[in-house]
KEKE-3310 file (N, C-alpha, C; in steps of 0.2 Angstrom, whole numbers, plus 5000, padded with zeros to 4 digits):
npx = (5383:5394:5399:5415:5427:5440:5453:5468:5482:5494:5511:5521:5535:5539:5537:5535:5539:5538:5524:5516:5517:5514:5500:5493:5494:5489:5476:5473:5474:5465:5455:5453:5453:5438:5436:5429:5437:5449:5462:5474:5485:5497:5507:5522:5527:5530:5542:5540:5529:5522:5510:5501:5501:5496:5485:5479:5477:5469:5468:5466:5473:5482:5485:5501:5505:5507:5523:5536:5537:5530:5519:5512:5508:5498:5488:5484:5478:5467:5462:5456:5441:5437:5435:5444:5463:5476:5492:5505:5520:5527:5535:5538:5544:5537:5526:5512:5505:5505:5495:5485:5488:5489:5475:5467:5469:5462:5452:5459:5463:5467:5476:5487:5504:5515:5529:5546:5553:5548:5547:5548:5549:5559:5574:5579:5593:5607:5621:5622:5608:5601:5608:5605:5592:5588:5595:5589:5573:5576:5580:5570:5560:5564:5569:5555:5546:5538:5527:5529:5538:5543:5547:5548:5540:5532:5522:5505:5489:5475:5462:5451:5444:5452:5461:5458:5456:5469:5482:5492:5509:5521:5532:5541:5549:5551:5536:5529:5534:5527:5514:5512:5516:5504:5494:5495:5494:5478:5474:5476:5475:5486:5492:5506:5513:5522:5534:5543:5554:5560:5569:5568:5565:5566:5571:5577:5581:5572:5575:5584:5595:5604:5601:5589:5592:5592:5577:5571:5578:5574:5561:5559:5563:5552:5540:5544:5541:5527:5521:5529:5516:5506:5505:5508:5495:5487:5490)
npy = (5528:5514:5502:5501:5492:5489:5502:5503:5513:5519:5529:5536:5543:5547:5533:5528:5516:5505:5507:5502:5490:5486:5493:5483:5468:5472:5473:5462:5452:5458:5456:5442:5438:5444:5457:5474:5490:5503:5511:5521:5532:5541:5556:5564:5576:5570:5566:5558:5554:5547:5550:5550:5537:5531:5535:5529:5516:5517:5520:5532:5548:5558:5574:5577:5587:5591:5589:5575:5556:5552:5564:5560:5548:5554:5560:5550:5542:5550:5552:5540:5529:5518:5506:5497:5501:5499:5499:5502:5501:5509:5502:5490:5482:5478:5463:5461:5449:5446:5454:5445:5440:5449:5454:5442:5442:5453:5455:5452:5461:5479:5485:5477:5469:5468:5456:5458:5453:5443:5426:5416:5427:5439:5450:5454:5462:5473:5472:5484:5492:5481:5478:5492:5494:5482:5486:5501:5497:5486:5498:5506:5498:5494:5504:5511:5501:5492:5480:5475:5468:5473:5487:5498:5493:5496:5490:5488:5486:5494:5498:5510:5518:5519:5524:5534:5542:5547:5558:5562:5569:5566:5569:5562:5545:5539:5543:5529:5521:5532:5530:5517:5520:5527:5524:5509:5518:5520:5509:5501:5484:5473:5467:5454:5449:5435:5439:5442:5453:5460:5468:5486:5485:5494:5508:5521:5522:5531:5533:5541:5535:5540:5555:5553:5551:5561:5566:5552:5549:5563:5560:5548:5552:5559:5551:5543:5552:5553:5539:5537:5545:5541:5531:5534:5538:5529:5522)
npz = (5478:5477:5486:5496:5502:5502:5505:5496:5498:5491:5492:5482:5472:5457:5451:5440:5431:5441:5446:5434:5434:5449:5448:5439:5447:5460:5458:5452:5463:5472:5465:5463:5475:5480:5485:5485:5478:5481:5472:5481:5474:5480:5473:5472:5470:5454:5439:5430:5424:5433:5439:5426:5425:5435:5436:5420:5424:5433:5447:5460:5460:5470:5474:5482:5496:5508:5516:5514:5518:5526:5527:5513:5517:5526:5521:5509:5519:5522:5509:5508:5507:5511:5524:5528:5527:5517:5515:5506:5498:5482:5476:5472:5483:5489:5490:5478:5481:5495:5499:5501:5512:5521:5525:5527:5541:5545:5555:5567:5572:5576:5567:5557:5551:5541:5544:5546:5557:5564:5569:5553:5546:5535:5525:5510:5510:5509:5517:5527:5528:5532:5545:5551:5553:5563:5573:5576:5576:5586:5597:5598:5603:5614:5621:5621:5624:5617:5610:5600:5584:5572:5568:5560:5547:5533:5527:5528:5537:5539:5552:5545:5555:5567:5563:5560:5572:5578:5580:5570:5569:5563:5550:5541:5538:5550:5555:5554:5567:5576:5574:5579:5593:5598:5594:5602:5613:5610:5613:5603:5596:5589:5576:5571:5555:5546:5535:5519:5516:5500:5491:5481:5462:5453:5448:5460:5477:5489:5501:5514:5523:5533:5535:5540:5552:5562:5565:5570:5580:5588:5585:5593:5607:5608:5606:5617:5629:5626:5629:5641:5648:5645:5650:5665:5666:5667:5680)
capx = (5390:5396:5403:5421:5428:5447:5457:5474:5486:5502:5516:5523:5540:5544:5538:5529:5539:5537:5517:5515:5517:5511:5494:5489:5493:5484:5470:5471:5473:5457:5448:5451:5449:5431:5437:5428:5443:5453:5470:5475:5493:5500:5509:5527:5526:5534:5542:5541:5523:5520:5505:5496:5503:5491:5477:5476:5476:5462:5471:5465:5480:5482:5494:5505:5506:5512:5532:5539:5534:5524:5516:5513:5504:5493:5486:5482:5475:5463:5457:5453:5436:5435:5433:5449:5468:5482:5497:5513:5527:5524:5543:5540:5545:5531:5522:5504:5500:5505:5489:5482:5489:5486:5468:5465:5469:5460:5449:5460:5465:5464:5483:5490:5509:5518:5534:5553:5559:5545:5547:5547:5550:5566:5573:5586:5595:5612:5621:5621:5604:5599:5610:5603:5585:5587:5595:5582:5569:5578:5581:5565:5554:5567:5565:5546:5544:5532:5529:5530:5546:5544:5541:5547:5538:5527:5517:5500:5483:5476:5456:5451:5440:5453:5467:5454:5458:5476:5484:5500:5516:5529:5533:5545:5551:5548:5529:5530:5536:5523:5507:5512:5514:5498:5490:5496:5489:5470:5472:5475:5475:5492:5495:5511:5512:5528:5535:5552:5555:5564:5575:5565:5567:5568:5573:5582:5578:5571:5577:5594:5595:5609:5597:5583:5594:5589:5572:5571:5579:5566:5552:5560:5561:5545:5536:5543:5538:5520:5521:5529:5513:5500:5506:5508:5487:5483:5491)
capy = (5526:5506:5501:5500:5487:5490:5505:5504:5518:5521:5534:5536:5548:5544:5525:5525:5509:5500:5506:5498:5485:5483:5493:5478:5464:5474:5474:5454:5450:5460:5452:5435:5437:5446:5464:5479:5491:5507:5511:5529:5533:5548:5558:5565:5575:5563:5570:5553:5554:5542:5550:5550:5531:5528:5537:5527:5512:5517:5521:5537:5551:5563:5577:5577:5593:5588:5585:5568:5551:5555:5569:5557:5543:5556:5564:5546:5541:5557:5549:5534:5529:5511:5503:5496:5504:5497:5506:5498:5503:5507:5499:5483:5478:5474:5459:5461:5443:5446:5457:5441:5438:5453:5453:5436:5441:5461:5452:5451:5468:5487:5486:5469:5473:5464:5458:5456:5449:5437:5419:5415:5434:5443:5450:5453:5469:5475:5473:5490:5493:5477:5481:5498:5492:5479:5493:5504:5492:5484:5501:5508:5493:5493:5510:5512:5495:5491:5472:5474:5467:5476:5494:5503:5491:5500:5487:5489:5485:5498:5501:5516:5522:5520:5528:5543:5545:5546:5564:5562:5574:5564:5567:5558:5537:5540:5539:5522:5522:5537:5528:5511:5519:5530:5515:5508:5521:5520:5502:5494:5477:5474:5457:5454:5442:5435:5443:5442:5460:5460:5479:5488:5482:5499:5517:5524:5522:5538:5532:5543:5532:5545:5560:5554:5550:5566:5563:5546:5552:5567:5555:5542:5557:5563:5546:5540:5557:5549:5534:5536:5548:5537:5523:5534:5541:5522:5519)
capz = (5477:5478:5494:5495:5507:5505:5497:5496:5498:5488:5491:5475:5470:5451:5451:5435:5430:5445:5446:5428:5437:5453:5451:5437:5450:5464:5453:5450:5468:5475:5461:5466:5484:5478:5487:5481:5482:5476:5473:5482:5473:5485:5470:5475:5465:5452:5436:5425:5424:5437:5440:5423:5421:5438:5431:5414:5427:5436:5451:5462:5462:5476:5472:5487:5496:5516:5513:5515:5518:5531:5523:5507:5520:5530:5513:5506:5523:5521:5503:5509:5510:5515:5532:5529:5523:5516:5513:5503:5494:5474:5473:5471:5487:5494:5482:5478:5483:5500:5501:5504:5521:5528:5523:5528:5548:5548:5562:5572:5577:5571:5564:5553:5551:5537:5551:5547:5563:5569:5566:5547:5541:5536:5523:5506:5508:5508:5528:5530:5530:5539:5553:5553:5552:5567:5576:5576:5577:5594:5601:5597:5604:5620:5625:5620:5627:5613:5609:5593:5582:5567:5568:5554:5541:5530:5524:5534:5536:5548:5552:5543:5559:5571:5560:5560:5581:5580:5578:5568:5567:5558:5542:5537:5540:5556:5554:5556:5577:5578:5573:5584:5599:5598:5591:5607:5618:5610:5616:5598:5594:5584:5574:5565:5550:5544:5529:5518:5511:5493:5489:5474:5458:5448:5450:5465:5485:5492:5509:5514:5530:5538:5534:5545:5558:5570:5564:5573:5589:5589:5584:5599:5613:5608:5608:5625:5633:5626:5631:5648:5648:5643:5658:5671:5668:5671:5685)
cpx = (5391:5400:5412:5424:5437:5450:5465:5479:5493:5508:5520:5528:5544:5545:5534:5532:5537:5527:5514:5514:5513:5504:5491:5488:5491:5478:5469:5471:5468:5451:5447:5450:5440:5431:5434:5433:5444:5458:5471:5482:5492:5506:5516:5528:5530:5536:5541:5536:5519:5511:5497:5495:5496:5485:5475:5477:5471:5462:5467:5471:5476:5487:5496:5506:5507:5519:5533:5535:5528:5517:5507:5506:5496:5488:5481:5477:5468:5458:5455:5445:5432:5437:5440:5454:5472:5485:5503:5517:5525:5532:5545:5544:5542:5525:5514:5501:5499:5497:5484:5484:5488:5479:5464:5467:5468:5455:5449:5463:5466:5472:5484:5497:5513:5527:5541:5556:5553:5548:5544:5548:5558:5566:5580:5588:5605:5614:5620:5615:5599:5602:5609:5596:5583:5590:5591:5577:5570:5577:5573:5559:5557:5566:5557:5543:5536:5533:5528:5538:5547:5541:5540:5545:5532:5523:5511:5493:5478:5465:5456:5448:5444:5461:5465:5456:5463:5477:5490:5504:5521:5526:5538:5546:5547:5540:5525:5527:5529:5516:5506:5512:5507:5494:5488:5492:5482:5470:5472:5476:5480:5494:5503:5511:5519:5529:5542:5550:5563:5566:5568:5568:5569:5568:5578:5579:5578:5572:5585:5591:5600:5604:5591:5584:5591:5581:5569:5571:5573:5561:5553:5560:5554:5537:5538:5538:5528:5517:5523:5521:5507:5500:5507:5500:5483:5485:5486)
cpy = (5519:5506:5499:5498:5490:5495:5503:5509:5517:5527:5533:5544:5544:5535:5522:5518:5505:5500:5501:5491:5481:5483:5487:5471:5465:5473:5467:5451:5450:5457:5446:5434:5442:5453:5469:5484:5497:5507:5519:5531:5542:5552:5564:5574:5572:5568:5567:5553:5545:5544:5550:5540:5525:5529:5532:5521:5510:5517:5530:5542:5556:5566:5577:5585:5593:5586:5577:5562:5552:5557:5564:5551:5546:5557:5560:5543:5545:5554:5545:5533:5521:5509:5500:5498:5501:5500:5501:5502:5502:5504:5494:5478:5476:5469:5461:5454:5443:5450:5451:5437:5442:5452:5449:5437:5447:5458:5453:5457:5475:5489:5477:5471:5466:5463:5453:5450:5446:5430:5416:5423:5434:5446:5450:5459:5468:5472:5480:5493:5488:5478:5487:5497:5487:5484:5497:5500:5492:5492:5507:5503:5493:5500:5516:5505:5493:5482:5471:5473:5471:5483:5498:5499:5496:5498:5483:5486:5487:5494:5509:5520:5520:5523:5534:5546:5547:5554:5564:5567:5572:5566:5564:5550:5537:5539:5535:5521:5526:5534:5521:5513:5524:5528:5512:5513:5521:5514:5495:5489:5476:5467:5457:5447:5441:5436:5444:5448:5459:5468:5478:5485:5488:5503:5517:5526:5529:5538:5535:5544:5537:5550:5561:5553:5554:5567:5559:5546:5558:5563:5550:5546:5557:5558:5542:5544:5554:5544:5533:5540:5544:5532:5524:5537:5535:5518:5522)
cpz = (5480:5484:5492:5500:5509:5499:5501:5494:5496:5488:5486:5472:5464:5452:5446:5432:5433:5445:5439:5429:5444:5455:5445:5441:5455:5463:5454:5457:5472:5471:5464:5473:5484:5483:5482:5485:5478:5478:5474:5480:5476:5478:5473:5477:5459:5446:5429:5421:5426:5437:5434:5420:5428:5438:5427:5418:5431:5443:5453:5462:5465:5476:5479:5490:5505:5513:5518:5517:5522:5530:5518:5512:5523:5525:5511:5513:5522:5515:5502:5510:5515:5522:5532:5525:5523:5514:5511:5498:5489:5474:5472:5477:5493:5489:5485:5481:5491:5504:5504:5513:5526:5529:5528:5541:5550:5551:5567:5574:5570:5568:5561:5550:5547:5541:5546:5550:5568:5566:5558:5543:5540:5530:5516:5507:5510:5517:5531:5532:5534:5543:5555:5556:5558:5573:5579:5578:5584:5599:5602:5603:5613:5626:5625:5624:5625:5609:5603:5589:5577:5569:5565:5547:5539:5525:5529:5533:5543:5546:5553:5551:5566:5569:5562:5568:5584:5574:5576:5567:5565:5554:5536:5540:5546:5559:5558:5564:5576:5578:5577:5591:5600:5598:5596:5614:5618:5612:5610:5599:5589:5582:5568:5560:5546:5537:5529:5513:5506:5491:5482:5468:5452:5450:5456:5470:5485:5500:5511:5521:5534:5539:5540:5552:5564:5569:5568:5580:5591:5589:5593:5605:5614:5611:5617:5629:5632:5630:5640:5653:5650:5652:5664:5671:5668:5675:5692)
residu = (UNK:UNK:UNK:UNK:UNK:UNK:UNK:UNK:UNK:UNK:UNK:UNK:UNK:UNK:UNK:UNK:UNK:UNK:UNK:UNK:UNK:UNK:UNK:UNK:UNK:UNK:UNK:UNK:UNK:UNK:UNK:UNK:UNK:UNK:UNK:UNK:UNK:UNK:UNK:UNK:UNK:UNK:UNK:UNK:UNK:UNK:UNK:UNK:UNK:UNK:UNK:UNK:UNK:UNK:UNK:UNK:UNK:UNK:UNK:UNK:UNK:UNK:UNK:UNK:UNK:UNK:UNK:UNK:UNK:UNK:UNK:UNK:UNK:UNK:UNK:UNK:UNK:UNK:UNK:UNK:UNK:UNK:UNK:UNK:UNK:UNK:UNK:UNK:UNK:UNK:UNK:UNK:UNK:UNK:UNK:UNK:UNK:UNK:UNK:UNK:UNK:UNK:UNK:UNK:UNK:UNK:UNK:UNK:UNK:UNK:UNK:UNK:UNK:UNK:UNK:UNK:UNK:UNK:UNK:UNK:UNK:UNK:UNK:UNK:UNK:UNK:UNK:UNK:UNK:UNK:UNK:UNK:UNK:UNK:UNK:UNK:UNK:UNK:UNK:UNK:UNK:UNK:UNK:UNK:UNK:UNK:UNK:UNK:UNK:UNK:UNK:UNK:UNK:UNK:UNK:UNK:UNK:UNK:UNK:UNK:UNK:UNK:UNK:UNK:UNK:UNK:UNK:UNK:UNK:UNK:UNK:UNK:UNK:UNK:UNK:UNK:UNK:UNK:UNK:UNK:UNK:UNK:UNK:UNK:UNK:UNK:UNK:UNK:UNK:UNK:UNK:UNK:UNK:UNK:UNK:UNK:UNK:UNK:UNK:UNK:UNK:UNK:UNK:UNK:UNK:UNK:UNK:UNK:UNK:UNK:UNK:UNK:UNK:UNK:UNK:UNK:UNK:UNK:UNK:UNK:UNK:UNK:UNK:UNK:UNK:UNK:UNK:UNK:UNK:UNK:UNK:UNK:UNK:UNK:UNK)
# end
């Protein structure tokens, strides 16, 4: 079998237009950086035929059989075979070129996290969901007291052999928080890289930001009791 340097991971709920799109410019990015690479689409299951439009791409599909995003991430993490994962939004709001910036700084640590709220990030969204999003973020990083700015971004560039060490239980948004501080306890290396997030360009958000609310808080309880955990067995 051909060596595979970098796959890339897609959760994918009914985004055969937007795939159409992003796994050919996936495709053209890793060529010109000289990446041997696949594409893992996480399949929702979708109802549009998302899943046969990433096939005749050339893209990996993985029925989805874990619920929710989470689920969708573990699953593709699972299918991975290369020493390095990237995980991004099939929604078109995450550009394919950006691939190039994470890339260019997986050296420097076992996480490379495409960031909002560092110097030079941000993003285009409604106010509602950026005041929710800094919210969270703040109150997340404030009572985890994790030095990270972004933490619900979902545009990644983990190491495959140090994702493999971390026992995940989210499955929904949440995620996110869950794999940073865990991350954090194996002793990662966390680099952020500035990054402006653009809203989807097609179909309809699978994020019912109310919904996951009690999700968050249980994820946030759960993760402190870790974390206070972690900090009081290296004292």
């Amino acid at each position: 079998m051909n060596r595979v340097d970098l796959s890339i991971v897609i959760p994918a709920l009914n985004e055969r237009e937007n795939l159409e799109r992003l796994i050919p410019a996936v495709q053209d990015v890793v060529r010109e950086l000289g990446i041997a690479s696949e594409i893992v689409v996480v399949d929702g299951p979708s109802t549009d035929g998302t899943a046969e439009a990433a096939e005749r791409l050339g893209a990996k599909v993985v029925r989805q059989r874990e619920r929710g995003y989470g689920g969708a991430l573990i699953e593709g993490f699972a299918a991975a075979v290369a020493p390095h994962v990237l995980a991004m939004d099939g929604d078109l709001s995450h550009p394919a070129n950006f691939i190039r910036d994470l890339w260019a700084r997986r050296e420097e640590g076992e996480l490379v996290i495409a960031s909002r709220y560092v110097p030079g990030g941000g993003a285009t969204a409604d106010a509602f969901r950026r005041v929710l999003s800094v919210i969270l973020n703040l109150v997340y990083r404030i009572v985890l007291r994790l030095p990270i700015r972004d933490l619900s971004s979902g545009f990644r560039l983990y190491r495959r052999e140090a994702l493999a060490r971390l026992q995940i239980e989210s499955r929904d948004f949440d995620v996110q928080e869950e794999i940073l501080v865990r991350g954090i306890q194996h002793g990662w290396r966390i680099v952020e890289v500035p990054f402006w997030y653009m809203p989807r360009e097609a179909g309809s958000s699978h994020v019912r930001l109310m919904q996951f609310s009690w999700a968050y808080l249980k994820t946030l309880v759960k993760m402190w009791r870790l974390r206070t955990a972690g900090q009081t067995s290296r004292r």
